[in-house]
MMTF fields as JSON, N, C-alpha, C and O atoms, coordinates in Angstrom:
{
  "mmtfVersion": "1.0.0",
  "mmtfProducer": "UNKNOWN",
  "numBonds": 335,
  "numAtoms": 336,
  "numGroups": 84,
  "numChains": 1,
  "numModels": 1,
  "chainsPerModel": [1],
  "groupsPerChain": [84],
  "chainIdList": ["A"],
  "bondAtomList": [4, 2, 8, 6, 12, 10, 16, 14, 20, 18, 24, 22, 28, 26, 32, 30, 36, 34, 40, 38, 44, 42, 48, 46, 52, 50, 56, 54, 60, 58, 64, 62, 68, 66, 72, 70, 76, 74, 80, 78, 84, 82, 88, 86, 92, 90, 96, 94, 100, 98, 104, 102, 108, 106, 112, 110, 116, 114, 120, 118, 124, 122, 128, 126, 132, 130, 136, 134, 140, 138, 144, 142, 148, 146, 152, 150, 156, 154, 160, 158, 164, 162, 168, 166, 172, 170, 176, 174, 180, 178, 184, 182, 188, 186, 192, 190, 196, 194, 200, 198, 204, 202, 208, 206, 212, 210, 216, 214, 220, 218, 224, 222, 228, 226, 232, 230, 236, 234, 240, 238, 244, 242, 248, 246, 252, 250, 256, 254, 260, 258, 264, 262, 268, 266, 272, 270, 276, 274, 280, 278, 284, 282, 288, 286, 292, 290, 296, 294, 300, 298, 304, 302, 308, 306, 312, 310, 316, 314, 320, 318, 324, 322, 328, 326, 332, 330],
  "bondOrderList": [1, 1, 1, 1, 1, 1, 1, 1, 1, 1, 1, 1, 1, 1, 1, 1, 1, 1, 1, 1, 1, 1, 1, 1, 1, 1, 1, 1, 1, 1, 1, 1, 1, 1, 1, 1, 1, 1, 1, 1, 1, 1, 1, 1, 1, 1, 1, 1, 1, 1, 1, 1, 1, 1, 1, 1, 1, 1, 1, 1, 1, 1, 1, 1, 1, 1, 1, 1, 1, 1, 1, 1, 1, 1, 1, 1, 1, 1, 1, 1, 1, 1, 1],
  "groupList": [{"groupName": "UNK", "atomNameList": ["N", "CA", "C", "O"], "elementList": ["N", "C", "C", "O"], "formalChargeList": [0, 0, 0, 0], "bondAtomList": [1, 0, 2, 1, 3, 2], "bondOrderList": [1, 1, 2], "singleLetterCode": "X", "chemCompType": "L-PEPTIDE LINKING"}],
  "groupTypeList": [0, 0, 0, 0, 0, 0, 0, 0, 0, 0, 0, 0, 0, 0, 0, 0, 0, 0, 0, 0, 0, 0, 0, 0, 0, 0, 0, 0, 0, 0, 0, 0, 0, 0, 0, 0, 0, 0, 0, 0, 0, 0, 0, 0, 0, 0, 0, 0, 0, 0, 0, 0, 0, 0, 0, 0, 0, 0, 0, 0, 0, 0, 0, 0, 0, 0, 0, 0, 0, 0, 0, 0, 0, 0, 0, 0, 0, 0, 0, 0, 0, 0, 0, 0],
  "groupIdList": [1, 2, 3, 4, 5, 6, 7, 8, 9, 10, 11, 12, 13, 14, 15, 16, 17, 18, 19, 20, 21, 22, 23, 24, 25, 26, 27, 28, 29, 30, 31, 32, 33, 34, 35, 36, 37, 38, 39, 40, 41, 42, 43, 44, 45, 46, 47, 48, 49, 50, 51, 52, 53, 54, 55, 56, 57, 58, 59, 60, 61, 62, 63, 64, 65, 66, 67, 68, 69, 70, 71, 72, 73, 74, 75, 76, 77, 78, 79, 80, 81, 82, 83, 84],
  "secStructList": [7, 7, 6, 6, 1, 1, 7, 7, 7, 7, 7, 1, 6, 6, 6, 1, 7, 7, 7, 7, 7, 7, 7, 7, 1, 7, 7, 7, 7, 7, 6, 6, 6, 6, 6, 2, 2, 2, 2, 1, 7, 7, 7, 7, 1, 7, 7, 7, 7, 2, 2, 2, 2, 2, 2, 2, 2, 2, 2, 2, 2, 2, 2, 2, 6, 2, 2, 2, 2, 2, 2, 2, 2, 2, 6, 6, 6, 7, 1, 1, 1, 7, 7, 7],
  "xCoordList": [1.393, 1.194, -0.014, -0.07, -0.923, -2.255, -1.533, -0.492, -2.524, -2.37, -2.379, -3.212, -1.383, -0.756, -0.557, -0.681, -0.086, 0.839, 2.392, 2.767, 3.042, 4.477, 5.117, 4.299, 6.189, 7.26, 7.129, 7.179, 6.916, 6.723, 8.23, 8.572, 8.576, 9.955, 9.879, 9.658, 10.308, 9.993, 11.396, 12.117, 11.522, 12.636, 13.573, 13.11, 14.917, 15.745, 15.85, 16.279, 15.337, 15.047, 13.866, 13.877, 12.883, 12.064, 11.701, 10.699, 13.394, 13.393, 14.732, 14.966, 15.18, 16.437, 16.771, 16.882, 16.909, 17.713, 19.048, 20.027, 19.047, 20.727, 21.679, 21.587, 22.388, 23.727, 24.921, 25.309, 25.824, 27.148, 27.726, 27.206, 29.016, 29.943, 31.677, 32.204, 32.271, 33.581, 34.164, 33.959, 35.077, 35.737, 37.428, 37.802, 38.108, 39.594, 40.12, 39.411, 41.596, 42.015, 42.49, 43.025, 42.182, 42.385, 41.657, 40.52, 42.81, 41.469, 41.012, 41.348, 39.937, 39.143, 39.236, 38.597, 40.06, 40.326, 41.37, 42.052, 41.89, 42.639, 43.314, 42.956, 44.113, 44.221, 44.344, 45.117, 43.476, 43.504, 42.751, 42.443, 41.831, 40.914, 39.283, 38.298, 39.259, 38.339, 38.451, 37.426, 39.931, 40.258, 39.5, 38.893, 39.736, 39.406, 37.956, 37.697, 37.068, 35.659, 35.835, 34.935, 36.414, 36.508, 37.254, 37.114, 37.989, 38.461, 37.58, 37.704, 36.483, 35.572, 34.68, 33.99, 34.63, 33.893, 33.945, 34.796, 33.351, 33.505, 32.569, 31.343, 33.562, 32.368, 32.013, 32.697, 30.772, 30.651, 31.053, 31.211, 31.054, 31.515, 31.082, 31.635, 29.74, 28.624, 27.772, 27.022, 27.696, 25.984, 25.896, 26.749, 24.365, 23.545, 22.155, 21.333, 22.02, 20.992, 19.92, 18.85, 20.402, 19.8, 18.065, 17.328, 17.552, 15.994, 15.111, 13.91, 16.692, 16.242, 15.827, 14.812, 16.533, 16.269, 15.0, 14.032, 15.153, 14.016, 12.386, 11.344, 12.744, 10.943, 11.196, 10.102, 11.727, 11.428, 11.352, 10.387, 11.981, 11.693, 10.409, 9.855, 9.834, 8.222, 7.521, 6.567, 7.553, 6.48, 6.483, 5.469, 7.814, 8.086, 7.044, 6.207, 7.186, 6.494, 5.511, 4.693, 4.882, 3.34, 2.766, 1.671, 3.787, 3.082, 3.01, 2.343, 3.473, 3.796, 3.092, 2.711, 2.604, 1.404, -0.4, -1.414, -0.226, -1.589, -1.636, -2.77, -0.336, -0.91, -1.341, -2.058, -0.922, -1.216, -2.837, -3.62, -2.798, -4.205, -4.973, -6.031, -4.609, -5.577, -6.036, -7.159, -4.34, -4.97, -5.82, -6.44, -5.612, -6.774, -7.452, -7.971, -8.214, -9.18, -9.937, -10.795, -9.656, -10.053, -10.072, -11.019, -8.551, -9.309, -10.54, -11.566, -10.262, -11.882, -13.082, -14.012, -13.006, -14.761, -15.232, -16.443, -14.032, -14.986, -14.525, -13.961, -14.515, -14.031, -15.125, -15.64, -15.874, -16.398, -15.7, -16.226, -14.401, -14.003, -14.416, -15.299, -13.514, -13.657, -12.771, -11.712, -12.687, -11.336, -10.767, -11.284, -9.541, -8.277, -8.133, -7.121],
  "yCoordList": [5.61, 6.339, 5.733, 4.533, 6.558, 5.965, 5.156, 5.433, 4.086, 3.21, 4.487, 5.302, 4.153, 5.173, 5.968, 6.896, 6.024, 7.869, 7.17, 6.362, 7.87, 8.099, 6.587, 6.054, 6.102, 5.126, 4.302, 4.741, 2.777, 1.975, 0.813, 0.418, 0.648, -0.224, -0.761, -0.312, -2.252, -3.572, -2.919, -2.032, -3.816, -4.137, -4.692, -5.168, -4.68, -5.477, -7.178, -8.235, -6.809, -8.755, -9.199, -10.319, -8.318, -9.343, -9.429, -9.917, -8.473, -8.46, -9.956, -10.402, -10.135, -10.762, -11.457, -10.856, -12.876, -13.939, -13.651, -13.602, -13.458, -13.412, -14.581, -15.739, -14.109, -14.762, -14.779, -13.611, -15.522, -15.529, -15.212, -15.431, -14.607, -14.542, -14.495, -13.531, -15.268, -15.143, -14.408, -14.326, -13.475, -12.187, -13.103, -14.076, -12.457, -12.547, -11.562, -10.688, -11.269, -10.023, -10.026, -9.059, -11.199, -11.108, -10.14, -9.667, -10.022, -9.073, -9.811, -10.711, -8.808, -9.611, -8.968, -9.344, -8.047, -7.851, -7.975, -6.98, -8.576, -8.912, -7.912, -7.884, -7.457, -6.469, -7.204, -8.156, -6.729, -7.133, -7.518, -7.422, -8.342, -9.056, -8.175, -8.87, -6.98, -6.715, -6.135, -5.818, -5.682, -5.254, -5.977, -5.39, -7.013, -7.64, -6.982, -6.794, -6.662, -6.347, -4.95, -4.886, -3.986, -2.649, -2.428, -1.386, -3.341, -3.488, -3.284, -2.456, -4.265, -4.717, -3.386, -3.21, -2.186, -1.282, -0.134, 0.712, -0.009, 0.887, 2.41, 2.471, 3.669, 4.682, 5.55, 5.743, 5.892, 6.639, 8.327, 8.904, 8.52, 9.78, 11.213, 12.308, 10.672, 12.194, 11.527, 10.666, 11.717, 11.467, 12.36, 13.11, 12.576, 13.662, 12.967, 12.546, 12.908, 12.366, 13.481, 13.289, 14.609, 15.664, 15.925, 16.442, 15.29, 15.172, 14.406, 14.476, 12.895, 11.795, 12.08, 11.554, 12.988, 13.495, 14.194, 13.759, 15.471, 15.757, 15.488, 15.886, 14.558, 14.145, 13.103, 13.246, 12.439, 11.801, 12.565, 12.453, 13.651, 14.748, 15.171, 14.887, 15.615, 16.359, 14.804, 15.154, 13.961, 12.632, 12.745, 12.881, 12.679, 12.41, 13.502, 13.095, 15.269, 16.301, 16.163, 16.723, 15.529, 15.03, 14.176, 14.377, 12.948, 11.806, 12.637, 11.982, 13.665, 13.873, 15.005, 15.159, 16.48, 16.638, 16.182, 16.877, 14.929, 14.562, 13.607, 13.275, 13.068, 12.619, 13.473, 13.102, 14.742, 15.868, 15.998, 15.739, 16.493, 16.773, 15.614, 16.002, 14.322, 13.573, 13.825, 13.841, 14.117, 14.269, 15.275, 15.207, 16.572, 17.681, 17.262, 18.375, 16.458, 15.908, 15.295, 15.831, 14.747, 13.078, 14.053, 14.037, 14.98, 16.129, 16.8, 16.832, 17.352, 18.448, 17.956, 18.585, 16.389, 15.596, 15.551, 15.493, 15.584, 15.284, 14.55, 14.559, 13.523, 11.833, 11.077, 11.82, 9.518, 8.85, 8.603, 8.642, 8.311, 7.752, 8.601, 9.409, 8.06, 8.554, 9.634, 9.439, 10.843, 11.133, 10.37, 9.893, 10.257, 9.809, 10.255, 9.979],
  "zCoordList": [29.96, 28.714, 28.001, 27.733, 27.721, 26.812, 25.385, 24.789, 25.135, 24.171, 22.402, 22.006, 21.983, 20.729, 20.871, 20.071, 22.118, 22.118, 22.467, 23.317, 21.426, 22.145, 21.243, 20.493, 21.312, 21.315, 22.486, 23.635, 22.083, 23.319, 22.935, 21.82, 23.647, 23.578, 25.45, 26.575, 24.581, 25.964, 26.605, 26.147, 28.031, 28.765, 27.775, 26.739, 27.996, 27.651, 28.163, 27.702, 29.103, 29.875, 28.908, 28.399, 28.68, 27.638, 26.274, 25.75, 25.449, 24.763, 23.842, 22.719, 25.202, 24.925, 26.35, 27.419, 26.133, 27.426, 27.864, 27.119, 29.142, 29.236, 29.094, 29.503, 28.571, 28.123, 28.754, 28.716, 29.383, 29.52, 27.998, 26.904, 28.349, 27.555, 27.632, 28.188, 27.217, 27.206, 26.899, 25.688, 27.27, 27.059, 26.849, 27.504, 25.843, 25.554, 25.292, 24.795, 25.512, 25.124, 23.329, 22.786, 22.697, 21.631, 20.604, 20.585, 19.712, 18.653, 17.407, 16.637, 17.674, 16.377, 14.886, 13.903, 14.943, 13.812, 12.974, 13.22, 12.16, 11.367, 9.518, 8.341, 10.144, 8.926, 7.81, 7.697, 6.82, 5.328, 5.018, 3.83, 6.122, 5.736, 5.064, 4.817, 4.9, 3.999, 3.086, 2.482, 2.507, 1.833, 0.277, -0.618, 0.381, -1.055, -1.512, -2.701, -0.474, -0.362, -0.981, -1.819, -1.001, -1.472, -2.772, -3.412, -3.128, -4.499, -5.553, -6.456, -5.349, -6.541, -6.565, -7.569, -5.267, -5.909, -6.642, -6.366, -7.324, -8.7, -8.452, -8.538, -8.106, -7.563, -9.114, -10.119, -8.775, -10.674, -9.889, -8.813, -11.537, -11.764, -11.451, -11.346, -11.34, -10.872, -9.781, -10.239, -8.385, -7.525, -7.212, -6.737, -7.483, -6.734, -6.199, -7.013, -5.303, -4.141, -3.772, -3.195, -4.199, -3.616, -3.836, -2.997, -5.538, -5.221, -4.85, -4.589, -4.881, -3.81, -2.734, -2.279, -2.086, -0.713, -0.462, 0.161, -1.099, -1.253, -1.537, -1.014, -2.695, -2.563, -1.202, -0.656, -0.591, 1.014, 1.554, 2.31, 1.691, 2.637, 2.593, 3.655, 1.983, 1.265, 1.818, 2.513, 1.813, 2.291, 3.678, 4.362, 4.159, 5.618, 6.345, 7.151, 5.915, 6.227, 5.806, 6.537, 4.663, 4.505, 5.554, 6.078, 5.905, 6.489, 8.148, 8.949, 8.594, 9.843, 10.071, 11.232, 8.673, 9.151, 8.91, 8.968, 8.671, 8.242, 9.651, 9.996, 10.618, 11.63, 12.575, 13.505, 12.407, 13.021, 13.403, 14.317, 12.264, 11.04, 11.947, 12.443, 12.215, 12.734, 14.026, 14.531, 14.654, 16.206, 16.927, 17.988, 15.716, 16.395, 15.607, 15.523, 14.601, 14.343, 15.809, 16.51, 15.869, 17.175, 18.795, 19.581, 19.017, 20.217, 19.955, 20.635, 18.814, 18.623, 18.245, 17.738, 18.607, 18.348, 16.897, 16.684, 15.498, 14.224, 13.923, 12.829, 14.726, 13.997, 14.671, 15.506, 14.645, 15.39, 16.484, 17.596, 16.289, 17.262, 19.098, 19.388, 19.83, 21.134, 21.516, 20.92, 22.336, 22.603, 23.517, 24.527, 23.077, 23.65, 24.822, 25.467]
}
């Protein structure tokens, strides 16, 4: 794959050493134990996220067609650069 096209992600071998690991049939979870953690939270009365969402939304579709915008820039020869 040419250099900046696409999603590049390593091997798992050279992202990470292998490891042994000990397996038990025990569990690891323990009832109750996070309960105390959900007590203390307090939910409010009204959310609306919805123009949160929206203005990210409107960037995300900005930022995605201006890379656009670049690449038939750089195919159709009005950038310095080289084509790709």
């Amino acid at each position: 794959m040419p250099a900046g096209k696409g999603i590049f992600s390593s091997e798992l071998s050279a992202a990470w050493e292998n490891h042994e690991h000990a397996f038990t049939d025990e569990d690891w979870y323990q009832p109750g134990d996070a309960l105390p953690y959900f007590e203390e939270v307090t939910l409010p009365e009204k959310l609306d996220i919805t123009r949160q969402y929206a203005s990210t939304l409107a960037i995300v579709r900005a930022g995605a067609g201006l890379l656009s915008l670049k690449d038939k820039l750089i195919k159709a020869g009005h950038t310095n650069r080289e084509k790709e």
